[in-house]
Structures are given as structure tokens and as C-alpha cells.
C-alpha atoms as an extended CHARMM CRD file, in Angstrom:
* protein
*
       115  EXT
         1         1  UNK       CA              1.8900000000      -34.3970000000       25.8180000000  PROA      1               0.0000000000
         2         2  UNK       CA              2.0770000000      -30.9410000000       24.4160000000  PROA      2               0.0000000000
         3         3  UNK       CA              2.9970000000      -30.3670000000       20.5250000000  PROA      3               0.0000000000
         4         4  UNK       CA              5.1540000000      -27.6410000000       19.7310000000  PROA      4               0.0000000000
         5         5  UNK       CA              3.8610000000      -24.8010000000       18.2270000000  PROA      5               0.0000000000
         6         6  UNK       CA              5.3060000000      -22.6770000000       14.9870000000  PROA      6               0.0000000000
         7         7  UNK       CA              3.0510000000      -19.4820000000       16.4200000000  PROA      7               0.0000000000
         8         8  UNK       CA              2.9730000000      -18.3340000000       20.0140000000  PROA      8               0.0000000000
         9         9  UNK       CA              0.1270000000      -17.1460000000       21.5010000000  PROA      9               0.0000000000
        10        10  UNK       CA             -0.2480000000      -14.7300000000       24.1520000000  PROA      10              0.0000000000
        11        11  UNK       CA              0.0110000000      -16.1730000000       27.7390000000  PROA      11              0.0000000000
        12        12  UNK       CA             -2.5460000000      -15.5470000000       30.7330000000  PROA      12              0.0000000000
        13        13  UNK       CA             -1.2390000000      -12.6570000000       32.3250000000  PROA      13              0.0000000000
        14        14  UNK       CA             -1.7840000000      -11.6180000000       35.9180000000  PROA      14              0.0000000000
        15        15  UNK       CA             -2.5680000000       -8.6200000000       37.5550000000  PROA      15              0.0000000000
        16        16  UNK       CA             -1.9280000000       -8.1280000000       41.3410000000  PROA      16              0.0000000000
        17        17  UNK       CA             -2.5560000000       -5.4480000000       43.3050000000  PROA      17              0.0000000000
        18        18  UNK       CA             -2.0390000000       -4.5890000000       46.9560000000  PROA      18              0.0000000000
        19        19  UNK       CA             -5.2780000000       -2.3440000000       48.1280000000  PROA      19              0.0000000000
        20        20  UNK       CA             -4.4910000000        0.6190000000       50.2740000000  PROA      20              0.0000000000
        21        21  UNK       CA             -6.5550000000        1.6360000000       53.2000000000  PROA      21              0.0000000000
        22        22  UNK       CA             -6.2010000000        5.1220000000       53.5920000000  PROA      22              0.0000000000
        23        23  UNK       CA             -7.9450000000        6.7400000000       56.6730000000  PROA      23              0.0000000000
        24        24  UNK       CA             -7.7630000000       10.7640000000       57.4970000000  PROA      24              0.0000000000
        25        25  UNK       CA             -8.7380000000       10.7430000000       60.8100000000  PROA      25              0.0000000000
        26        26  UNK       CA             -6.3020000000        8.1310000000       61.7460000000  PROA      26              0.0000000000
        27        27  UNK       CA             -3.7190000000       10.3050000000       59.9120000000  PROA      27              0.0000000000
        28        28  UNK       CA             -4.9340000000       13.5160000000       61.6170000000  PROA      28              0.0000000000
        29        29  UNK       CA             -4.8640000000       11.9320000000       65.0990000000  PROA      29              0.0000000000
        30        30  UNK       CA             -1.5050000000       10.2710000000       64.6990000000  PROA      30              0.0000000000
        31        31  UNK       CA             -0.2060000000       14.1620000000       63.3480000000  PROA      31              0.0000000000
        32        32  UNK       CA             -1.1940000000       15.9010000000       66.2440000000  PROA      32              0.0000000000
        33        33  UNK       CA             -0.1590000000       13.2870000000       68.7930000000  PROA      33              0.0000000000
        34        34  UNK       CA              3.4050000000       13.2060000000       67.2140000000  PROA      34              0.0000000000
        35        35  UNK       CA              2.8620000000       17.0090000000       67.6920000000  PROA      35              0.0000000000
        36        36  UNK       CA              2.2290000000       17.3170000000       71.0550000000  PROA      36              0.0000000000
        37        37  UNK       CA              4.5720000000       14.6150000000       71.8380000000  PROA      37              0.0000000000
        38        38  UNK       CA              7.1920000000       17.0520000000       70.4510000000  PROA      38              0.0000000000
        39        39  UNK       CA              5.9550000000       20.0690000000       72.3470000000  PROA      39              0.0000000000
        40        40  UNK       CA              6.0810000000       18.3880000000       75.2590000000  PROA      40              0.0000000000
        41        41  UNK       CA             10.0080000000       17.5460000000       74.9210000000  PROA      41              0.0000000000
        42        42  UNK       CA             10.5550000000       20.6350000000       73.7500000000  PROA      42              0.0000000000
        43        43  UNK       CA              8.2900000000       22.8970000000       76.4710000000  PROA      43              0.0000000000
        44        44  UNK       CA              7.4090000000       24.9000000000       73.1420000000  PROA      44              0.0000000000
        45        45  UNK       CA              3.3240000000       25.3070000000       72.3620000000  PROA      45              0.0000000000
        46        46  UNK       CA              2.3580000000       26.2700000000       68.7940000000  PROA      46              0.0000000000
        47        47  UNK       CA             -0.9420000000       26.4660000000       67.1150000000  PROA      47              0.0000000000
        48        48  UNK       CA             -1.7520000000       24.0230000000       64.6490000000  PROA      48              0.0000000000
        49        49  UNK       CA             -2.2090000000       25.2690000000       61.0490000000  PROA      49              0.0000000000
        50        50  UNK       CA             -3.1760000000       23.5800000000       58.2260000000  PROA      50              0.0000000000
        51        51  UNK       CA             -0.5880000000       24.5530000000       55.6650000000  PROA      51              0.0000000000
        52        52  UNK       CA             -3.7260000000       23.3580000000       52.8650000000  PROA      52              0.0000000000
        53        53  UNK       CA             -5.5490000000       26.1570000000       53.3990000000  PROA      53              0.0000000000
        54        54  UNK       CA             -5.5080000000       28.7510000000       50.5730000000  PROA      54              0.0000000000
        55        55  UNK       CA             -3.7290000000       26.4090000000       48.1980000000  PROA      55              0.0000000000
        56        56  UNK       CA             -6.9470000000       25.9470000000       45.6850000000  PROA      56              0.0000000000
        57        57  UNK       CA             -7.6010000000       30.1370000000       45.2380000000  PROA      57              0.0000000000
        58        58  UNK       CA             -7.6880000000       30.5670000000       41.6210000000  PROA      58              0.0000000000
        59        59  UNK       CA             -5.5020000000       33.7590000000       41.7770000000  PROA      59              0.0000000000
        60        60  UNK       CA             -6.0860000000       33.9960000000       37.5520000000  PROA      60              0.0000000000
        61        61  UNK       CA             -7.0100000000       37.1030000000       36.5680000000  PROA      61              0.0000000000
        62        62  UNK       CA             -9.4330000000       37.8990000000       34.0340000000  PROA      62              0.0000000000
        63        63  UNK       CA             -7.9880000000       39.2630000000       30.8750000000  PROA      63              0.0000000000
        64        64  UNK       CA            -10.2450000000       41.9350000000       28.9940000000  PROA      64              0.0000000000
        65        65  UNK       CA             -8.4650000000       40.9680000000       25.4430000000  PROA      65              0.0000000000
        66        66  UNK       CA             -9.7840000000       37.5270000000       25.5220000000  PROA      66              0.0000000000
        67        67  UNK       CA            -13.0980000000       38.6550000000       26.2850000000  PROA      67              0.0000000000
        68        68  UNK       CA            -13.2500000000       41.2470000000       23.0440000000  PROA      68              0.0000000000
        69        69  UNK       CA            -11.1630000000       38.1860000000       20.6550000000  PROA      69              0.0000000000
        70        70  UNK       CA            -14.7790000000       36.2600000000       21.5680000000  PROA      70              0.0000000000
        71        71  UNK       CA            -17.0650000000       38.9940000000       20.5820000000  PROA      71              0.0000000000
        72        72  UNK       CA            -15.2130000000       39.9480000000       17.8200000000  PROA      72              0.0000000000
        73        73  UNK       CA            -15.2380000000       36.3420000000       16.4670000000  PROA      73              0.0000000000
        74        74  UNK       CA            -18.8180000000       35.8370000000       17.0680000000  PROA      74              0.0000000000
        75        75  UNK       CA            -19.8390000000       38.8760000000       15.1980000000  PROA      75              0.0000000000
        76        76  UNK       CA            -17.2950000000       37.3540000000       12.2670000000  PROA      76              0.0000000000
        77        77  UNK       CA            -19.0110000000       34.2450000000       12.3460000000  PROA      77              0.0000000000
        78        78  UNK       CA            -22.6690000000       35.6130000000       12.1160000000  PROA      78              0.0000000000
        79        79  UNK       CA            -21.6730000000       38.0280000000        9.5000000000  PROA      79              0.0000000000
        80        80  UNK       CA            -20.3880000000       35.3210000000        7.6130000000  PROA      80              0.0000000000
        81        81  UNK       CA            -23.3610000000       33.3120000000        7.9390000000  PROA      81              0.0000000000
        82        82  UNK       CA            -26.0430000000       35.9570000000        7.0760000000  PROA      82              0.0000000000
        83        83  UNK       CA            -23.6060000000       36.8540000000        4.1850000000  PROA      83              0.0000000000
        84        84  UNK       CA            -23.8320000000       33.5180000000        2.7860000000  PROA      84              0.0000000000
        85        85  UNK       CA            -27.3760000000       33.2480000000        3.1760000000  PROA      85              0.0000000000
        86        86  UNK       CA            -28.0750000000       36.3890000000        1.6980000000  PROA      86              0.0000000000
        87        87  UNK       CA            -25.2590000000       36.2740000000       -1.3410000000  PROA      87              0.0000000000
        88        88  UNK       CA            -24.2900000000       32.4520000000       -1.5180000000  PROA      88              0.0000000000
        89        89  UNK       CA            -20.6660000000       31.4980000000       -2.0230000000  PROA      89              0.0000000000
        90        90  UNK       CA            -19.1150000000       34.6050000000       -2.9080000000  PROA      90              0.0000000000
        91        91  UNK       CA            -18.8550000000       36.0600000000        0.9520000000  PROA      91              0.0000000000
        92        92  UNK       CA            -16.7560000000       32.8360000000        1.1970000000  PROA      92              0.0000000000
        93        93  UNK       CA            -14.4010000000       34.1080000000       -1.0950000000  PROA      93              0.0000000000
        94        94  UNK       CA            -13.9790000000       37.4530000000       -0.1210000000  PROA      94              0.0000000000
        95        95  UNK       CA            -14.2900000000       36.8170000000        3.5090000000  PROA      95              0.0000000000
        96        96  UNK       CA            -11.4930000000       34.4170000000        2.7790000000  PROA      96              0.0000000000
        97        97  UNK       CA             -9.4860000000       36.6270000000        0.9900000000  PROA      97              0.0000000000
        98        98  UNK       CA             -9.6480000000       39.8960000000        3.0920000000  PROA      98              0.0000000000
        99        99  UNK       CA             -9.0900000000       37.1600000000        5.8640000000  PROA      99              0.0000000000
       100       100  UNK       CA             -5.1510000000       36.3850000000        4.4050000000  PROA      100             0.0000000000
       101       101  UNK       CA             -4.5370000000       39.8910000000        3.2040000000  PROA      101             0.0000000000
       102       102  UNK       CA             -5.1290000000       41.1360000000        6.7690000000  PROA      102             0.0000000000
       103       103  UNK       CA             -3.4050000000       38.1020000000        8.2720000000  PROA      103             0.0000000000
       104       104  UNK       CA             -0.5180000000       39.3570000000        5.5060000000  PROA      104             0.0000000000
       105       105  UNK       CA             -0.6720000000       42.9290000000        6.8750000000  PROA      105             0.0000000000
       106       106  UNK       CA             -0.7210000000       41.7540000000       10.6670000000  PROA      106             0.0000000000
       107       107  UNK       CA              2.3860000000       39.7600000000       10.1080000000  PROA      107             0.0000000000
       108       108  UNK       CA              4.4910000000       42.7330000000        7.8170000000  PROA      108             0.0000000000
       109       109  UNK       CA              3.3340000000       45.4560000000       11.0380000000  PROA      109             0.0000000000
       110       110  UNK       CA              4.6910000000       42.4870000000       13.6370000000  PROA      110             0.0000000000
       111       111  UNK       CA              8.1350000000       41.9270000000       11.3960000000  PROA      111             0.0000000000
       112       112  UNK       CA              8.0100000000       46.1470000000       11.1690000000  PROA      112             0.0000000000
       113       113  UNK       CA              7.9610000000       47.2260000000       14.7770000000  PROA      113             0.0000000000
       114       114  UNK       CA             10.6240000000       44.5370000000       15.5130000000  PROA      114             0.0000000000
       115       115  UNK       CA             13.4740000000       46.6400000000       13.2550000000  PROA      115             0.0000000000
């Protein structure tokens, strides 16, 4: 006899999953026999192509501005560091400060050239 029960727990739950066989020479077989089998209704002989090939070129180009941002930053970074070591927490400060007003200047020369 089962008592009821004022809080419900979570039941069992099942998971059930089909596996998939998946076999590319079976597939490549079966695509050129449908192939021929089509050719030879038609009377028409092509070449078989993959249409795969070429389709994982990494046609990205290389972008010269991304390359001096990185430089720049690492020689930010080190001067910041040796400026610290050398002078303490002021560099922070400054560095921090000539960091906005420039930001502040980039931003006015943006809004400017859109006018």
C-alpha cells in the first residue's frame, strides 16, 4: 500500500536512443550506382565531381590593422609595467587619464567628420 505524499519527488526518467550506423563507402557506392543507373537511361556520360572539394579554403584575408592594434598594445602594456615599476602608482593615474582624454578626443574627431 502506498501513502500519499505532501512533496513529489522526481520520477526515474528514461533516455532512449536509436544508434545510427553510418557507413561512407556504402553511401559512395550506392551514389555512383544510382549515377550510372541514370546515365545509362539517359545515354548521357559525365564525370563525377565531388562538389566538397574547395569548401574548407579559408579565403580570410589578413588584415595589416589588426596586426599594428597588437603591437601597439603590447608596447602599452610593457610601458605601463616598467612605468609602474620604476614610479609606483602614479603611471596608473596618468596612463589612465591620458587613456580617457584620448578616448574623449577619438570620439569628438568620429562625431566631427560625420557633420
Amino acid at each position: 500500500m502506498k501513502f500519499p505524499r505532501f512533496i513529489r519527488l522526481p520520477q526515474y526518467k528514461r533516455f532512449h536512443i536509436t544508434p545510427r550506423y553510418y557507413d561512407p563507402i556504402k553511401e559512395d557506392i550506392e551514389i555512383r550506382t544510382e549515377k550510372i543507373k541514370r546515365e545509362l537511361e539517359n545515354g548521357v556520360s559525365t564525370h563525377y565531381r565531388s562538389n566538397i572539394r574547395g569548401s574548407f579554403t579559408r579565403k580570410a584575408k589578413y588584415n595589416v590593422q589588426s596586426g599594428l592594434l597588437r603591437i601597439i598594445l603590447f608596447l602599452v602594456i610593457c610601458g605601463v609595467m616598467f612605468g609602474y615599476l620604476l614610479y609606483g602608482r602614479d603611471v596608473l593615474i596618468y596612463g589612465l587619464f591620458s587613456a580617457g582624454v584620448l578616448y574623449i578626443i577619438w570620439r569628438l574627431k568620429g562625431l566631427l567628420r560625420r557633420r
